[in-house]
Chimera marker file (.cmm) of the C-alpha trace (Angstrom):
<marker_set name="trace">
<marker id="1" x="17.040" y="8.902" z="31.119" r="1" g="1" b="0" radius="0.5"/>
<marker id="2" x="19.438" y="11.859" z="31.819" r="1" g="1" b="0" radius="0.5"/>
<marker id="3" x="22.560" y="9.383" z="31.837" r="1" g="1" b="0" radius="0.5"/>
<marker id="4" x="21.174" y="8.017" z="28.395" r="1" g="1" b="0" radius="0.5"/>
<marker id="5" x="20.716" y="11.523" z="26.694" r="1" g="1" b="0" radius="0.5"/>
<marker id="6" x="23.539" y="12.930" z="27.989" r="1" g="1" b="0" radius="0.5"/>
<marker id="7" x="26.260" y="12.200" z="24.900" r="1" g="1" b="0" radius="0.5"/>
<marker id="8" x="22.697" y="11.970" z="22.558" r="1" g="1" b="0" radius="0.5"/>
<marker id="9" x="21.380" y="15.023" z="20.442" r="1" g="1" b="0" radius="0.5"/>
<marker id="10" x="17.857" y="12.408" z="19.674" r="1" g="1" b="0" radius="0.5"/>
<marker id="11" x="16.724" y="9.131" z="21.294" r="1" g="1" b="0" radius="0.5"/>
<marker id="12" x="17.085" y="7.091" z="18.753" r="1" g="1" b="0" radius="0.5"/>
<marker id="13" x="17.473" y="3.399" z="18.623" r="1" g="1" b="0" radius="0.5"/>
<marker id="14" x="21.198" y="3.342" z="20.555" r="1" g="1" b="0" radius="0.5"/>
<marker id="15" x="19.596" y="5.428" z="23.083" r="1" g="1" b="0" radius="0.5"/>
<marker id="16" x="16.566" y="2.754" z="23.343" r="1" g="1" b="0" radius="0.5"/>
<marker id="17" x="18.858" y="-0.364" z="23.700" r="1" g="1" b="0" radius="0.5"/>
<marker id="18" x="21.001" y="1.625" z="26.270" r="1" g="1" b="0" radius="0.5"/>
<marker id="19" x="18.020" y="2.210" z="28.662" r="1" g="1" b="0" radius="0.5"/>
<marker id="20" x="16.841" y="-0.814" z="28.158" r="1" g="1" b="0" radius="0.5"/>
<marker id="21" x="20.336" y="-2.003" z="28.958" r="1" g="1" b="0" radius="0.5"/>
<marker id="22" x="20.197" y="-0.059" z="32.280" r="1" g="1" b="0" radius="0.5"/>
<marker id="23" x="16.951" y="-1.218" z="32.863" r="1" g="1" b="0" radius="0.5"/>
<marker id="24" x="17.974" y="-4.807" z="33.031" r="1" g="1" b="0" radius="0.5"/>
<marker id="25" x="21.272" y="-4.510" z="35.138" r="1" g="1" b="0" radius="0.5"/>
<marker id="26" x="19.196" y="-2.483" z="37.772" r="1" g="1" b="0" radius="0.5"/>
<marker id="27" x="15.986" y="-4.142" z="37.714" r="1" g="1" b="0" radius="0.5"/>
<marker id="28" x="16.175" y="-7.239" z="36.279" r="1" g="1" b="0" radius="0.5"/>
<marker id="29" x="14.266" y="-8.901" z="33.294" r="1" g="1" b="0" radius="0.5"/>
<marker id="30" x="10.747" y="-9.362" z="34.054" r="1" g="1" b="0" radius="0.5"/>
<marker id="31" x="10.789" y="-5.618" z="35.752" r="1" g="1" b="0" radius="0.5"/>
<marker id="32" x="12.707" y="-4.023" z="32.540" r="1" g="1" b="0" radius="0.5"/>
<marker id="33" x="9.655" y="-5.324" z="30.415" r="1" g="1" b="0" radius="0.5"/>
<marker id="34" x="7.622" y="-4.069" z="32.417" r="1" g="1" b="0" radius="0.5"/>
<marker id="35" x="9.079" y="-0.875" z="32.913" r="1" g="1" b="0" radius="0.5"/>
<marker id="36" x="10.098" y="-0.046" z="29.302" r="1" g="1" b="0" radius="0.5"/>
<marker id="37" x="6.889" y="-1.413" z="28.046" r="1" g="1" b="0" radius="0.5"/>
<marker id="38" x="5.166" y="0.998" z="30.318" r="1" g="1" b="0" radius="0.5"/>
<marker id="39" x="7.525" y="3.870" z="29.178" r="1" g="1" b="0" radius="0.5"/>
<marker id="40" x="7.612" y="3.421" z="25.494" r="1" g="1" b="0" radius="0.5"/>
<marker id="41" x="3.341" y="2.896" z="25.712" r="1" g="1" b="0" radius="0.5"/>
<marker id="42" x="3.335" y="6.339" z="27.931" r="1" g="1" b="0" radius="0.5"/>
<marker id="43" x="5.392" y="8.470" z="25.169" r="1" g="1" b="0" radius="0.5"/>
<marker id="44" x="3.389" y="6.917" z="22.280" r="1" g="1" b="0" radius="0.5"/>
<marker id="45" x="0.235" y="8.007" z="23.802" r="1" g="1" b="0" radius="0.5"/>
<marker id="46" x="1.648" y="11.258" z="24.320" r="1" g="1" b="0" radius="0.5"/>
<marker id="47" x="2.620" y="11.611" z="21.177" r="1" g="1" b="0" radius="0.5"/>
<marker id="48" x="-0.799" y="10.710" z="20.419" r="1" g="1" b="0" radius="0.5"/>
<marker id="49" x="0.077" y="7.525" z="18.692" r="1" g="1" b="0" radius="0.5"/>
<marker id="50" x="-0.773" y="4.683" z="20.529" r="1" g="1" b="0" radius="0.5"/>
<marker id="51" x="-1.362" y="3.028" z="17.790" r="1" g="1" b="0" radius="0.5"/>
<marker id="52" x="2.487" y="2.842" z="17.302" r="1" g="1" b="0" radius="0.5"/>
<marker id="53" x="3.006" y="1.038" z="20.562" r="1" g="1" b="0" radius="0.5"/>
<marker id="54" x="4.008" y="-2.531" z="19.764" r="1" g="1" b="0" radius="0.5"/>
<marker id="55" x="4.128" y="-4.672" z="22.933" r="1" g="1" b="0" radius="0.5"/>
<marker id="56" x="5.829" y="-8.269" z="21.625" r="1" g="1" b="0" radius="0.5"/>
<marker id="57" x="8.511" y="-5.936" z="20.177" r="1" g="1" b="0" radius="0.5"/>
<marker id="58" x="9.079" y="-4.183" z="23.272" r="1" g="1" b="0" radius="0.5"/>
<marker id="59" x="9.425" y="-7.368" z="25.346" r="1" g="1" b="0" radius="0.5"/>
<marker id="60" x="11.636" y="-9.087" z="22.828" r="1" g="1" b="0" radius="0.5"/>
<marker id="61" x="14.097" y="-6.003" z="22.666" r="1" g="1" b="0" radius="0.5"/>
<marker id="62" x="14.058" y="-6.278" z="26.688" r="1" g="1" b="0" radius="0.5"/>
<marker id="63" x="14.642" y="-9.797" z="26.204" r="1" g="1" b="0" radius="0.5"/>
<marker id="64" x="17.135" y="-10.012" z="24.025" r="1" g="1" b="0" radius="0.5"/>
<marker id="65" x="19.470" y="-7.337" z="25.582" r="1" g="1" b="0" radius="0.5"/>
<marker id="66" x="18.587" y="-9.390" z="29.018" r="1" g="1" b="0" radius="0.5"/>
<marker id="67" x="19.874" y="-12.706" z="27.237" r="1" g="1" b="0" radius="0.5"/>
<marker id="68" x="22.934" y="-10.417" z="26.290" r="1" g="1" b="0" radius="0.5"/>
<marker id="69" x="23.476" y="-8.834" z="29.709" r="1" g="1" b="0" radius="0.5"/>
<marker id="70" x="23.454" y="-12.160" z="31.300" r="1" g="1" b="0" radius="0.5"/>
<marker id="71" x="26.183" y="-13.492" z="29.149" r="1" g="1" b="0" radius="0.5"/>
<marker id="72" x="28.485" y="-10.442" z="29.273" r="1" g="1" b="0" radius="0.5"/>
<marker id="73" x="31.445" y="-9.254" z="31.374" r="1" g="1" b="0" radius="0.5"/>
<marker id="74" x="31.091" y="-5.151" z="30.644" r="1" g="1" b="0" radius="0.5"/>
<marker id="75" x="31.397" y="-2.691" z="32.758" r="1" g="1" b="0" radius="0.5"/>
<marker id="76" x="29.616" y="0.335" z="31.037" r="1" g="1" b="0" radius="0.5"/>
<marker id="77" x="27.231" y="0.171" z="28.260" r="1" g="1" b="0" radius="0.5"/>
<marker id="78" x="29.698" y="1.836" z="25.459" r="1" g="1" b="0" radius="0.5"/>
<marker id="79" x="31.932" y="-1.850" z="26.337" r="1" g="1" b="0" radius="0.5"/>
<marker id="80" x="28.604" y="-3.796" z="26.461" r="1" g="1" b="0" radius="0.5"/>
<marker id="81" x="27.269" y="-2.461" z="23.022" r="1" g="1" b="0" radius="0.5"/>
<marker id="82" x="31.074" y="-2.505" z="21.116" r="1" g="1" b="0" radius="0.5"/>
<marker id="83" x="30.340" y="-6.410" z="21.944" r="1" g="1" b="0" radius="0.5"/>
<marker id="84" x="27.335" y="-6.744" z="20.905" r="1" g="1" b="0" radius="0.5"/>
<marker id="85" x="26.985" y="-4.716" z="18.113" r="1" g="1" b="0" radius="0.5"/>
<marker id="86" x="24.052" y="-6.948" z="16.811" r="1" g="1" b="0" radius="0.5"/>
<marker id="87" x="21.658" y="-4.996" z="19.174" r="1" g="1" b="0" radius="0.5"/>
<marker id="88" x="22.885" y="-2.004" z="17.410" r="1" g="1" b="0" radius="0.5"/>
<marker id="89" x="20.919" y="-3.653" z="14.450" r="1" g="1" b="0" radius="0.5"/>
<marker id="90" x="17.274" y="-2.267" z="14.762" r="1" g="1" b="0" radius="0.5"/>
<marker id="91" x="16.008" y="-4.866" z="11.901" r="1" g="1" b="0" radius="0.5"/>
<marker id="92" x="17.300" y="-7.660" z="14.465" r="1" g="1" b="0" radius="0.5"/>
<marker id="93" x="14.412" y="-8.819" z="15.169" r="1" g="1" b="0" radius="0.5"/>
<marker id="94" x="13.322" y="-9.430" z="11.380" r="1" g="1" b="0" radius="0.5"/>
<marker id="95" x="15.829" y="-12.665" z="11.865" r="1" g="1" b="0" radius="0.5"/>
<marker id="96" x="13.150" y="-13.780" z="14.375" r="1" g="1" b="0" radius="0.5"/>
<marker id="97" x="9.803" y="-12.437" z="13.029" r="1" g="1" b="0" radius="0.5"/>
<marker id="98" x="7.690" y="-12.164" z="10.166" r="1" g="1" b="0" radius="0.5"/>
<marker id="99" x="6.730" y="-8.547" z="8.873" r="1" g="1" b="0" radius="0.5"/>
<marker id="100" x="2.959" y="-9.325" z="9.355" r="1" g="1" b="0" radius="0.5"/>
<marker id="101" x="3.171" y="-11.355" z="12.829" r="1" g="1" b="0" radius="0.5"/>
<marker id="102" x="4.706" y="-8.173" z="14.206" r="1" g="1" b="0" radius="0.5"/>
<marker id="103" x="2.046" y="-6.266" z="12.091" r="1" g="1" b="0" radius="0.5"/>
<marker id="104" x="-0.589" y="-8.512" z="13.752" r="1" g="1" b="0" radius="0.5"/>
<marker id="105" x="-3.279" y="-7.304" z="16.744" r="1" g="1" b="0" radius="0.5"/>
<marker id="106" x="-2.263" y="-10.471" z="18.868" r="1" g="1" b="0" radius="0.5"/>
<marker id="107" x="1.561" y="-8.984" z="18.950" r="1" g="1" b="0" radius="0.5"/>
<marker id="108" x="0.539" y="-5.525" z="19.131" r="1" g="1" b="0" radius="0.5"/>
<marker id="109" x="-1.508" y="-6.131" z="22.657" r="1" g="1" b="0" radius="0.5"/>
<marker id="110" x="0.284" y="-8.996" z="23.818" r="1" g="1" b="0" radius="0.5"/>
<marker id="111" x="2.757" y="-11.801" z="23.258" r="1" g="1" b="0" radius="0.5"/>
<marker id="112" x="3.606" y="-13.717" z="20.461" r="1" g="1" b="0" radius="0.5"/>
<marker id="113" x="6.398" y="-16.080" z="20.100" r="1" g="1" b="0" radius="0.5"/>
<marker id="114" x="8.887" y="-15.734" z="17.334" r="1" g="1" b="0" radius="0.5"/>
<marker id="115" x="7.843" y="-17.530" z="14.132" r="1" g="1" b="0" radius="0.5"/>
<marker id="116" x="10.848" y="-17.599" z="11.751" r="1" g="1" b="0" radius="0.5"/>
<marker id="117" x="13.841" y="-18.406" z="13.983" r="1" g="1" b="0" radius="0.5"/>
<marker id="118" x="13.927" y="-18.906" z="18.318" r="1" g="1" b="0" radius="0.5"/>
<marker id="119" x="15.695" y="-16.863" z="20.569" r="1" g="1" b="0" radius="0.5"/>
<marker id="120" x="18.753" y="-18.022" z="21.567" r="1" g="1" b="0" radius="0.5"/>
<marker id="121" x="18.210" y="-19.131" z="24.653" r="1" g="1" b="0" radius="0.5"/>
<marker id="122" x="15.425" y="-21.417" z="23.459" r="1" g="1" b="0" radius="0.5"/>
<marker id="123" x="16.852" y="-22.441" z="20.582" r="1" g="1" b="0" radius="0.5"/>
<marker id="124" x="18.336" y="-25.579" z="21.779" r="1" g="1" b="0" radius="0.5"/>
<marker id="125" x="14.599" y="-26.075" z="23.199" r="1" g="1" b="0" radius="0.5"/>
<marker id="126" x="13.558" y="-25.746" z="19.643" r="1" g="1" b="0" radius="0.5"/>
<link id1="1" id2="2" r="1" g="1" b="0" radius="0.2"/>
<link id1="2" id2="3" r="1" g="1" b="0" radius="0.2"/>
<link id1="3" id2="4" r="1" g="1" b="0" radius="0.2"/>
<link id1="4" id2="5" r="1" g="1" b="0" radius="0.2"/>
<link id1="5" id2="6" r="1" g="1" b="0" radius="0.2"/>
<link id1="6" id2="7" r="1" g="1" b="0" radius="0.2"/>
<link id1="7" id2="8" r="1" g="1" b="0" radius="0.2"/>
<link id1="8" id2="9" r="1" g="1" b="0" radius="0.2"/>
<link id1="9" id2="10" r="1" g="1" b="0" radius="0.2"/>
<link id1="10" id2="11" r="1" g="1" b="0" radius="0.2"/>
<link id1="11" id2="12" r="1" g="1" b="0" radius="0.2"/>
<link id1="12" id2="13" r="1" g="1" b="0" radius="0.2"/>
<link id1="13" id2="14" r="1" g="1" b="0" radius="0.2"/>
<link id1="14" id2="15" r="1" g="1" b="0" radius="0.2"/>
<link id1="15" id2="16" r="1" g="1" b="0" radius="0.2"/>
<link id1="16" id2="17" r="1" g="1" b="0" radius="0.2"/>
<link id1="17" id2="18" r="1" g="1" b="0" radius="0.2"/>
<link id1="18" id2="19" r="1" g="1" b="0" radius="0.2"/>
<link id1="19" id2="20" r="1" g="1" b="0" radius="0.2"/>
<link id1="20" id2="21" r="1" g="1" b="0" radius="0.2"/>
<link id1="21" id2="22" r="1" g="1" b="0" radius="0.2"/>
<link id1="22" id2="23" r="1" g="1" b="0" radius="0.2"/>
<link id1="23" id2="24" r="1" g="1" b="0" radius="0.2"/>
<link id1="24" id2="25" r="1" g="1" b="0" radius="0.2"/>
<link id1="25" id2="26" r="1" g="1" b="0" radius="0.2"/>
<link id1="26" id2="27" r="1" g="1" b="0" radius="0.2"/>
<link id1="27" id2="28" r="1" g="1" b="0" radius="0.2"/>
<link id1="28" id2="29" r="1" g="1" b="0" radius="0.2"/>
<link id1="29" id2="30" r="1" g="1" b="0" radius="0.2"/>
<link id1="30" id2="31" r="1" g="1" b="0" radius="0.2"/>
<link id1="31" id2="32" r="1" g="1" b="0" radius="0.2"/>
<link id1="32" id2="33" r="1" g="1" b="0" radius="0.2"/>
<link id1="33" id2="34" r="1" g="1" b="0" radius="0.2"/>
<link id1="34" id2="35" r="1" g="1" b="0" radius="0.2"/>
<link id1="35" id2="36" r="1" g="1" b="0" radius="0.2"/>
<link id1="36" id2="37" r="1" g="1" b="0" radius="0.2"/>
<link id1="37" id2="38" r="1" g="1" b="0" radius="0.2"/>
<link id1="38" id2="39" r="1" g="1" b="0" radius="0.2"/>
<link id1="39" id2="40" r="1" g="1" b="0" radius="0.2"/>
<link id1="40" id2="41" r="1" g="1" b="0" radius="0.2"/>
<link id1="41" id2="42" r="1" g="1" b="0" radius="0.2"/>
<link id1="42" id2="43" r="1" g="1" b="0" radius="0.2"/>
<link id1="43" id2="44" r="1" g="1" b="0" radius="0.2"/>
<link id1="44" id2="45" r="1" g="1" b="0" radius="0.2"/>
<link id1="45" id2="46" r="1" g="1" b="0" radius="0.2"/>
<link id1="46" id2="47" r="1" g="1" b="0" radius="0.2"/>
<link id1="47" id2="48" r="1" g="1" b="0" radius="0.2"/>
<link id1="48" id2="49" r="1" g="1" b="0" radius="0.2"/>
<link id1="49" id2="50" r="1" g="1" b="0" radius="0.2"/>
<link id1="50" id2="51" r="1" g="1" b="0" radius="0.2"/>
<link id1="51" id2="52" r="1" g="1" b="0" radius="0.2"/>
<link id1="52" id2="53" r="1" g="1" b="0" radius="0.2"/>
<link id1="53" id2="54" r="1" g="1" b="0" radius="0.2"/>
<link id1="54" id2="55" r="1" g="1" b="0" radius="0.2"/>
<link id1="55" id2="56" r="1" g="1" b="0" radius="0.2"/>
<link id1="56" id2="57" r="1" g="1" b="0" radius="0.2"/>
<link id1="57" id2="58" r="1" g="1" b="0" radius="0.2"/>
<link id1="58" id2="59" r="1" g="1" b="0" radius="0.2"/>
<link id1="59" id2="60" r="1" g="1" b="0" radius="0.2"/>
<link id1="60" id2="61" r="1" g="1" b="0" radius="0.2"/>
<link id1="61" id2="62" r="1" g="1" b="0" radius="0.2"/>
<link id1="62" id2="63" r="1" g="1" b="0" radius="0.2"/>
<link id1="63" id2="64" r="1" g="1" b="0" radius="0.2"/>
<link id1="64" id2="65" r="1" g="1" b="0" radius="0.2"/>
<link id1="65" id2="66" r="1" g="1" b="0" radius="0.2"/>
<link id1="66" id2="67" r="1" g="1" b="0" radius="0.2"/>
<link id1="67" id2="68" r="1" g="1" b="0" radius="0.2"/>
<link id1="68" id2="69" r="1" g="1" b="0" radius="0.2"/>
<link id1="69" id2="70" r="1" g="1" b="0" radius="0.2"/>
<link id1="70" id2="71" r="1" g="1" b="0" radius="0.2"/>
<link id1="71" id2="72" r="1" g="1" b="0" radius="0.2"/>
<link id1="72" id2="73" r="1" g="1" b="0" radius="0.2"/>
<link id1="73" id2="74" r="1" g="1" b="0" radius="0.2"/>
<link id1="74" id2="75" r="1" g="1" b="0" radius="0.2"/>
<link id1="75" id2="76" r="1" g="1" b="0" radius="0.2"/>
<link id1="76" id2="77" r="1" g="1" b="0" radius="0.2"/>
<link id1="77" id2="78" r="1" g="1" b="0" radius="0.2"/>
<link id1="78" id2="79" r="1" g="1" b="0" radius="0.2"/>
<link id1="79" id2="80" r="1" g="1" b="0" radius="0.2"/>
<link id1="80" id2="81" r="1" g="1" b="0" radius="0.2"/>
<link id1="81" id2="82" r="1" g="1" b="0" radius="0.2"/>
<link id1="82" id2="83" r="1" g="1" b="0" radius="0.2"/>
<link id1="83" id2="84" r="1" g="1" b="0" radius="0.2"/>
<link id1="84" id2="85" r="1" g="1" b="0" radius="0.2"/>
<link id1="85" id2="86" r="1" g="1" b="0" radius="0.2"/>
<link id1="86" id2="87" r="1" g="1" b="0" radius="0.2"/>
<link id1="87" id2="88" r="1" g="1" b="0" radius="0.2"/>
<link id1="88" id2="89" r="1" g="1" b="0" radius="0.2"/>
<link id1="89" id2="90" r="1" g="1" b="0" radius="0.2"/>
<link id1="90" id2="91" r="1" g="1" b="0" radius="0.2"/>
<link id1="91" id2="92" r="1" g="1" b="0" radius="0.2"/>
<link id1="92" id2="93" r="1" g="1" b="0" radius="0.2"/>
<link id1="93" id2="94" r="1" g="1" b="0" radius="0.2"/>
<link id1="94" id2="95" r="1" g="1" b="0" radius="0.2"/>
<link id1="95" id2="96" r="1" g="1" b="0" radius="0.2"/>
<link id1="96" id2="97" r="1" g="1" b="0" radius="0.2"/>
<link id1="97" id2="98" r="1" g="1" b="0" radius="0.2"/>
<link id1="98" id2="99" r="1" g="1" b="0" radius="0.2"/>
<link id1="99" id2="100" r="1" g="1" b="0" radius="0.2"/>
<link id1="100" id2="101" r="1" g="1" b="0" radius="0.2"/>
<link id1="101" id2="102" r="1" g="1" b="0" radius="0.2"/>
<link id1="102" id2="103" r="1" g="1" b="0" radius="0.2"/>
<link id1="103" id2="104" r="1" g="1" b="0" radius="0.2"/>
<link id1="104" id2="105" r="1" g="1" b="0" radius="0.2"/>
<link id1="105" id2="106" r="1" g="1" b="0" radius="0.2"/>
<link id1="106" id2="107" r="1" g="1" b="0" radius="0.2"/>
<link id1="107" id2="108" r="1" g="1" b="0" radius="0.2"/>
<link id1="108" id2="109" r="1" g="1" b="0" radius="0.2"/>
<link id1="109" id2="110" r="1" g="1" b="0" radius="0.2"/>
<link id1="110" id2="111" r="1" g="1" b="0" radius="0.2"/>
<link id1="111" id2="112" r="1" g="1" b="0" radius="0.2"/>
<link id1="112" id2="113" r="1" g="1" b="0" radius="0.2"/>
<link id1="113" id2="114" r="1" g="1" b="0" radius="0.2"/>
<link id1="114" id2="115" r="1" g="1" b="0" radius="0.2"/>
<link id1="115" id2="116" r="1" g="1" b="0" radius="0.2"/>
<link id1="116" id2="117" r="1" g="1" b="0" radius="0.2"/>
<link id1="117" id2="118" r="1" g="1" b="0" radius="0.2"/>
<link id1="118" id2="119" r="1" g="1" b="0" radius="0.2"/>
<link id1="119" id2="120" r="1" g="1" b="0" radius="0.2"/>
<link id1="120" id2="121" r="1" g="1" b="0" radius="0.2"/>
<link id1="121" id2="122" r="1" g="1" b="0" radius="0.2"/>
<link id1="122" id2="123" r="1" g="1" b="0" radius="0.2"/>
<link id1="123" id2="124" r="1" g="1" b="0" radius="0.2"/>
<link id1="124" id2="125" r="1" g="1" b="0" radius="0.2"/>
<link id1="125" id2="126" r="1" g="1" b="0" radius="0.2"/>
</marker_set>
């Protein structure tokens, strides 16, 4: 967290994609979700907001910087984001999802699949 906040005056949504950008080059995919899902839950409850915690959105931001990571070349993150600036965009995922999917209880708790557009890397699934 220190080597995100250290050019940062606020964690804001930058500062989100870059952890979870570290997250996946150290840890891999299925362990980033984990551990930002776990992270973001932790400071909502602490903020006593829990309520606020929105687990398909966490795993689809993981996800989608994953899909990213995989296909990129950078070295840093400042490289990696200047080349994908689209996970710079924090409505990103409104080109996937519906307002009131993400709103629902089923993608609040748990998983739900996109329902307006696929990822990428299952849209040729599709």
């Amino acid at each position: 967290m220190a080597e995100v906040m250290s050019t940062a005056d606020r964690f804001a949504h930058r500062q989100h994609v870059h952890l979870t950008y570290l997250a996946v080059c150290r840890y891999g995919t299925a362990a980033a979700i984990d551990l930002v899902s776990d992270g973001i839950q932790s400071v909502a409850r602490y903020a006593g907001a829990p309520q606020k915690y929105n687990a398909t959105v966490s795993r689809a931001w993981v996800e989608l910087v994953a899909h990213h990571t995989e296909h990129s070349d950078a070295a840093d993150f400042d490289t990696f984001a200047e080349r994908n600036p689209v996970l710079l965009d924090k409505r990103l995922l409104t080109r996937f999802y519906r307002p009131a999917t993400l709103a629902c209880t089923e993608a609040r708790t748990g998983w739900v699949a996109p329902d307006l557009s696929p990822f990428p890397w299952n849209a040729t699934h599709a």
